[in-house]
ROMARMAR-554129 format. One record per atom (N, C-alpha, C): residue in one letter; z, x negated, y. Coordinates in steps of 0.2 Angstrom, whole numbers, plus 5000, padded with zeros to 4 digits. Each point is the difference from the previous one (the first is absolute). Layout:
AZXY
...
***
This chain:
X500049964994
X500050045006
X500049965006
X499550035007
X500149925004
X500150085006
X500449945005
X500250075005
X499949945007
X499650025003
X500050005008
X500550035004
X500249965006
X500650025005
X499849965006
X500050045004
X499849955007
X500550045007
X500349955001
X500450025008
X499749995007
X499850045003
X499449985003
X500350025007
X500249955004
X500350015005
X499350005008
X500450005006
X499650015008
X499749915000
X500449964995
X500149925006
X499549974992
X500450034993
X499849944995
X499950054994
X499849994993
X499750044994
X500149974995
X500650014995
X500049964994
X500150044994
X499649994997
X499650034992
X500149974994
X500350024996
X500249964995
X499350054992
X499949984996
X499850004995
X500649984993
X500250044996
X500449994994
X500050034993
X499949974997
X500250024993
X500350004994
X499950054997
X500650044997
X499950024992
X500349934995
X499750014991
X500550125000
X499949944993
X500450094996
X500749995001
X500249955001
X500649984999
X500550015006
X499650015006
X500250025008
X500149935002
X499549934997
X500449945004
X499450025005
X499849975006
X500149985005
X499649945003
X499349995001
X499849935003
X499550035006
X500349955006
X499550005007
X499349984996
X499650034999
X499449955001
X499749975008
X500150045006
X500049985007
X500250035006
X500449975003
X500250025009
X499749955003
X499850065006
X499849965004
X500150035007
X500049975004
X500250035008
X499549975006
X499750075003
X499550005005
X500350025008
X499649995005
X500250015005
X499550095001
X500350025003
X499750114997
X499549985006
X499949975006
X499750005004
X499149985000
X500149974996
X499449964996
X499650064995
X500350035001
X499650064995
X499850065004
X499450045000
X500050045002
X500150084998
X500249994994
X500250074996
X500549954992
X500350064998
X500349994995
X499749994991
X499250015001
X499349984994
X500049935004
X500149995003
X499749915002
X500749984996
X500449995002
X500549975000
X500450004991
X499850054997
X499850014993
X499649974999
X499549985000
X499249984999
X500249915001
X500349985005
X500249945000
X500549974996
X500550064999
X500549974995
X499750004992
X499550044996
X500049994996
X499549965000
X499449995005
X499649924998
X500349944999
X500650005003
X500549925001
X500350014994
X500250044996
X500249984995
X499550014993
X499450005002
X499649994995
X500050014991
X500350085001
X500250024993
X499850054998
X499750024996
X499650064996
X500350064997
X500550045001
X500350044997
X500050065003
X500550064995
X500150075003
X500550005003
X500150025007
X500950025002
X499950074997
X500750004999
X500050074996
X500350065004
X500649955004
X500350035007
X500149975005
X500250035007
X499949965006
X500350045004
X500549975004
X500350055007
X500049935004
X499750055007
X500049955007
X500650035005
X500449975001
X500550035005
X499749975008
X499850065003
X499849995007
X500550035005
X499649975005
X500650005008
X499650075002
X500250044998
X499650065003
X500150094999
X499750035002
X500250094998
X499550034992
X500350004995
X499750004996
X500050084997
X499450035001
X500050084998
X499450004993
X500250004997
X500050004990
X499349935000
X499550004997
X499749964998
X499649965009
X500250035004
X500049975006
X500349975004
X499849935004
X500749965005
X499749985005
X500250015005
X500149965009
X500549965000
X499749935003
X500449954998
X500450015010
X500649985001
X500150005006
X499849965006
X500049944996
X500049935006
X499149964997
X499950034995
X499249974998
X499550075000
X499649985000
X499450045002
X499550034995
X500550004994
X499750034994
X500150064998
X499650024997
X500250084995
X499849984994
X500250044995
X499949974992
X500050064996
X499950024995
X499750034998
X500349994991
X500350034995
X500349994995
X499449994995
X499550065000
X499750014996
X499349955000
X500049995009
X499549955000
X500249944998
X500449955001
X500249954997
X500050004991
X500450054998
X499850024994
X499650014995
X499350025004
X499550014995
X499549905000
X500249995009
X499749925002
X500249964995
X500549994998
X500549954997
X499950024992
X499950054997
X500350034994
X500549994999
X500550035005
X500750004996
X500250064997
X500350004994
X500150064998
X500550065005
X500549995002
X500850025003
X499849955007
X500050055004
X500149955006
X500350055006
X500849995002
X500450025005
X500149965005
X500250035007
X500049995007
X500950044998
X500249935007
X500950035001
X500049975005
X500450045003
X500349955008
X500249924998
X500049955006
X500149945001
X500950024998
X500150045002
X500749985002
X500450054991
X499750054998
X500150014994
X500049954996
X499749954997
X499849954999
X500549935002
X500550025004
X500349955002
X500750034997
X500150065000
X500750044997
X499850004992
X499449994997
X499949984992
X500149934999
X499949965006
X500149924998
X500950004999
X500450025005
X500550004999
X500250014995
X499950044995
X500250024992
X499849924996
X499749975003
X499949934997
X500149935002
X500550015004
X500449965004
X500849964996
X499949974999
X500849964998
X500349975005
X500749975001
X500250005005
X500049935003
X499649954998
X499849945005
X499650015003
X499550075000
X499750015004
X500150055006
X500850015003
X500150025005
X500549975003
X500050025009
X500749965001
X500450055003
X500849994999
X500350075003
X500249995007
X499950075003
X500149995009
X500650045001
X500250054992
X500450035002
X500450024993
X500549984998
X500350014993
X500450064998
X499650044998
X500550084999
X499749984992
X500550064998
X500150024992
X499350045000
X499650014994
X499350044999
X500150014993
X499550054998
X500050054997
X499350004996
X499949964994
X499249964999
X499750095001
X500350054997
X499450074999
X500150045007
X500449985005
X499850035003
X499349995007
X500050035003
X499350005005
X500149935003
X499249935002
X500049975004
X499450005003
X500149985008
X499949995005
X499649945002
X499250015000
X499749945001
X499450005007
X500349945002
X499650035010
X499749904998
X499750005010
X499749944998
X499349995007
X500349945003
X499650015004
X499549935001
X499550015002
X499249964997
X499750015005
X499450004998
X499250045006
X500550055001
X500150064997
X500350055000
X500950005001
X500250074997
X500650024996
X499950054998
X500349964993
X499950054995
X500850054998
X499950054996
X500650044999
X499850044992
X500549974996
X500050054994
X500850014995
X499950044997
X500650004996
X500049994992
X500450004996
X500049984994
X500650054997
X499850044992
X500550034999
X499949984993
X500550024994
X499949974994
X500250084995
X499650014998
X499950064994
X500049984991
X500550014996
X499750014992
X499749904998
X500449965005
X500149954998
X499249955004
X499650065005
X499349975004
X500449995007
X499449985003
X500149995007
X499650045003
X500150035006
X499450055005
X500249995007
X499349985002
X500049975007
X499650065005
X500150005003
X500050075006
X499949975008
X499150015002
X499949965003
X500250055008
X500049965007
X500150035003
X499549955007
X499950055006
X499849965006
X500750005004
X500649984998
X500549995005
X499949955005
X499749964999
X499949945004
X499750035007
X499950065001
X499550035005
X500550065005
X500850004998
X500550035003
X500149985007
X500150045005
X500350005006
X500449925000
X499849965008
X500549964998
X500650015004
X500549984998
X500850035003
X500149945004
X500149995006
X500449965002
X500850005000
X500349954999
X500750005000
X500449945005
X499849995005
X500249995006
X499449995005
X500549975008
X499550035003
X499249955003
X500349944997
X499649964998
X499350034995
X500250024996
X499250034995
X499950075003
X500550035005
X499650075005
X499649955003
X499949975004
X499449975004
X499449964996
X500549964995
X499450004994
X499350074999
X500550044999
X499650064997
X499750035006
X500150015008
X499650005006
X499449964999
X500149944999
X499649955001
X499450004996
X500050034991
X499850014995
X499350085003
X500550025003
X499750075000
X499550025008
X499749935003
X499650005003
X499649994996
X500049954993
X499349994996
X499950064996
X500450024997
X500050044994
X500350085003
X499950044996
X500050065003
X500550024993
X500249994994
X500250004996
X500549934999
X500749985000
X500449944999
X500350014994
X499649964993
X500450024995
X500549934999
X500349994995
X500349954997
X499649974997
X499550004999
X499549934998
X499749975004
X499950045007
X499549965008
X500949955002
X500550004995
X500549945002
X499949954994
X500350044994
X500049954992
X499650014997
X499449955004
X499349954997
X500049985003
X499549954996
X500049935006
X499550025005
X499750065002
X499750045007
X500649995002
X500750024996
X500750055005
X500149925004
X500149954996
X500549965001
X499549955006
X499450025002
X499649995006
X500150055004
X500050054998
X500250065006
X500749965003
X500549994998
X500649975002
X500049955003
X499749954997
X499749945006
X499950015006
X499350075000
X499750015007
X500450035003
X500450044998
X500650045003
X500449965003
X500649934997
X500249975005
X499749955004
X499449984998
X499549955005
X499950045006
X499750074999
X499850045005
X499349995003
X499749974994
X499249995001
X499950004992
X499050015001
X499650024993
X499749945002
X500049965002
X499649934997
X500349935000
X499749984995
X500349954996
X500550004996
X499850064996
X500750034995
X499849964992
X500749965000
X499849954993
X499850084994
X499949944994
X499850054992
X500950014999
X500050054996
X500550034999
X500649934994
X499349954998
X500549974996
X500049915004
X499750025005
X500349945006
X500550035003
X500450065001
X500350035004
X500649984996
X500250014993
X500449954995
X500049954999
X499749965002
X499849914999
X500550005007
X499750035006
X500449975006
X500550015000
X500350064998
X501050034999
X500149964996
X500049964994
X500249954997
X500049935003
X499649995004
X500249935006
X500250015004
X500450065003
X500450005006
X499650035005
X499450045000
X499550025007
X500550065002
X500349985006
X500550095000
X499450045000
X499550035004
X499550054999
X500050044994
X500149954994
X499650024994
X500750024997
X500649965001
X500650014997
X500350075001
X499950035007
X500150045003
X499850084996
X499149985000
X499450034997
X500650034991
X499949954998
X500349994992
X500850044999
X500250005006
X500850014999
X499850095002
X499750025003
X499750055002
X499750054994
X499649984997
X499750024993
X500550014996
X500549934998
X500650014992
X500450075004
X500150005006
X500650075003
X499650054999
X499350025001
X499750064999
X499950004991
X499549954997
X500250024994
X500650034996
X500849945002
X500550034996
X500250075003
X499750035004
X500450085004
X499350034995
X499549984997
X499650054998
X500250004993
X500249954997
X500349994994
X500750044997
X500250025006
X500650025000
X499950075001
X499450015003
X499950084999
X499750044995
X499749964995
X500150014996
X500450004994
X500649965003
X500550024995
X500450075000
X500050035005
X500150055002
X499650064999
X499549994998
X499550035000
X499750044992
X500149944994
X500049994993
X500650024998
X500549935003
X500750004997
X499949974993
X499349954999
X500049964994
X500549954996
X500250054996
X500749964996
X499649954997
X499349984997
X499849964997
X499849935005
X500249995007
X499949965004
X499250015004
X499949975007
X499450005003
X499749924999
X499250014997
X500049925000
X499450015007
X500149935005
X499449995003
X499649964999
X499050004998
X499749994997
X499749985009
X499249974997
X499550005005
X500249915003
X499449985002
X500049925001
X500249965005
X500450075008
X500449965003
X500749984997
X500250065000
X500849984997
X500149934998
X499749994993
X499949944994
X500049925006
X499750005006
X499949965004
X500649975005
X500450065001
X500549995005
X500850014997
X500049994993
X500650004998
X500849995004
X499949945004
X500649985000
X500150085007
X499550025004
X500150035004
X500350084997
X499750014993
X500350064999
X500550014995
X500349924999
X500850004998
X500350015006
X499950015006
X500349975006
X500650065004
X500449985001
X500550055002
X499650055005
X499849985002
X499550065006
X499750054994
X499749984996
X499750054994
X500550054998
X500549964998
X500650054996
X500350045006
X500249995005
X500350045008
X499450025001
X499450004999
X499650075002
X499950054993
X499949984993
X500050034995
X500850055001
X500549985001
X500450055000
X500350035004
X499650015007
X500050035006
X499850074999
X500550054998
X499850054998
X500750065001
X500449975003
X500350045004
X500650044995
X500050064999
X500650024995
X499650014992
X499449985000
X499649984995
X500149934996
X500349955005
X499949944999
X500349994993
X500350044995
X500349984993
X499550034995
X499550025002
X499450014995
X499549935002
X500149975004
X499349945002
X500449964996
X500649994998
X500549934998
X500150034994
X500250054997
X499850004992
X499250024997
X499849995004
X499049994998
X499749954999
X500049954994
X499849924999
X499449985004
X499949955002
X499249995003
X499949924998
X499349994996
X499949964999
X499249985003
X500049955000
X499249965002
X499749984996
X499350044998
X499749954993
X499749945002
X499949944997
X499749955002
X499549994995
X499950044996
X499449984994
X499450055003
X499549965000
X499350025005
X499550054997
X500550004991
X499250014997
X500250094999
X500550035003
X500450074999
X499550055000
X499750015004
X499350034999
X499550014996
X499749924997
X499750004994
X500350034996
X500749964999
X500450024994
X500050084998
X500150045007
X500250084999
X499250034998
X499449975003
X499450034999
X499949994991
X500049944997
X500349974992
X500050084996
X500749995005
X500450084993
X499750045001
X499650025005
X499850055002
X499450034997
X499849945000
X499350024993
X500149984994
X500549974998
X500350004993
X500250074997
X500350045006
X500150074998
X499650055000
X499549995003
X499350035000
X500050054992
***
């Protein structure tokens, strides 16, 4: 049995190829990871992954976890300029089973496949493996999904939270969100937690739109001391942990919240950092739900691939 899984994010696209005897053992034949840019549709970037690995076989099944609105064998990706089609890839590829799930569904699957060297704790509460977790995650995007455990499975349940009202919580992010709301007519929580937000926040305290570094220069300079960018960065971890936290509020996830997505993994020491934890539990006569709700940071890259894997293995 051979199963395709590909995590096909706004910035980068990693596709694994794997097979599987009678026995349930288990061998990559090939991963490989692309820039999504370089492609102009989701048949290219298929087409180029299975020329590069130059193999002759039947996938038998296949699930792509996309960044996008998925209405049944149909997907709009949000930050790429693609539509995709279930049936079309399907019939193009001969694969027999082929499913489409949120990016971020995909990432609350990977989670069921996580051991614990693969997270770091931000916040140490008692968890409850069967009950609901909590998986967000900020990238191109922000992503938001959930995870619940049934008859010994897992069931990921995708959502567009990342596109929530954003809340200010002092008066410092009300002018932020003034500031926001001259470009955007809509201020969700991801025009802040993505590397767009964490530029928006730049330009916010610079107070100009030119010469605004890349989102992962803007990390490189808070790590050397640039105040501008340190300021930037301390700004971002306070907004992230007050959205993190309302989501504890929100689920009340006894199974813990994990944040996924390719900033966090970058700025570790930042979101162990006591301003994380004092904005994660700023929640006023709530604040004893944010402090018995675990929070951890995955740092294993491949959570997506990994959940897109199960995904078509259940197929």
């Amino acid at each position: 049995m051979n199963f395709l899984a590909a995590d096909i994010g706004g910035t980068k696209s990693w596709l694994c190829l794997v097979q599987e005897n009678d026995e349930g053992e288990s061998k990559i034949l090939s991963e490989q990871i692309y820039s999504s840019s370089h492609f102009s549709n989701a048949t290219r970037l298929l087409e180029a992954f299975l020329e590069d690995i130059d193999i002759s076989l039947t996938i038998n099944k296949a699930c792509l976890a996309l960044p996008g609105v998925i209405k049944g064998k149909q997907a709009t990706l949000t930050n790429l300029n693609w539509s995709l089609d279930a049936d079309d890839l399907k019939n193009k590829f001969s694969i027999d089973q082929l499913h489409f799930i949120n990016d971020f569904e995909a990432a609350a699957l990977g989670v069921g496949t996580l051991v614990s060297s693969d997270c770091i704790t931000l916040n140490d509460a008692e968890t409850d493996v069967q009950a609901t977790k909590v998986v967000t995650g900020a990238g191109t995007g922000l992503g938001l999904a959930w995870l619940t455990v049934a008859h010994q499975r897992h069931y990921a349940h995708a959502s567009e939270g990342g596109h929530i009202d954003f809340a200010p919580t002092s008066t410092q992010q009300i002018a932020l969100l003034a500031f926001l709301l001259k470009n955007y007519s809509h201020v969700s929580y991801e025009r802040l937690l993505s590397g767009e937000g964490l530029q928006n926040i730049y330009c916010f305290l610079n107070q100009s739109i030119v010469g605004i570094p890349q989102p992962e220069q803007i990390s490189k300079m808070a790590q050397k001391g640039d105040p501008l960018a340190k300021k930037s960065l301390m700004l971002f971890i306070e907004i992230y942990a007050a959205y993190i936290g309302n989501l504890a509020l929100l689920f009340k996830p006894a199974g813990g919240i994990y944040i996924a997505g390719g900033i966090a993994a970058r700025i570790v020491p930042w979101m162990e950092s006591k301003a994380f934890q004092e904005a994660y539990f700023h929640k006023g006569r709530m604040k004893k739900i944010a402090k018995n709700t675990a929070v951890y940071l995955i740092r294993n890259h491949r959570l997506g691939l990994q959940g897109a894997l199960s995904a078509a293995k259940n197929l």
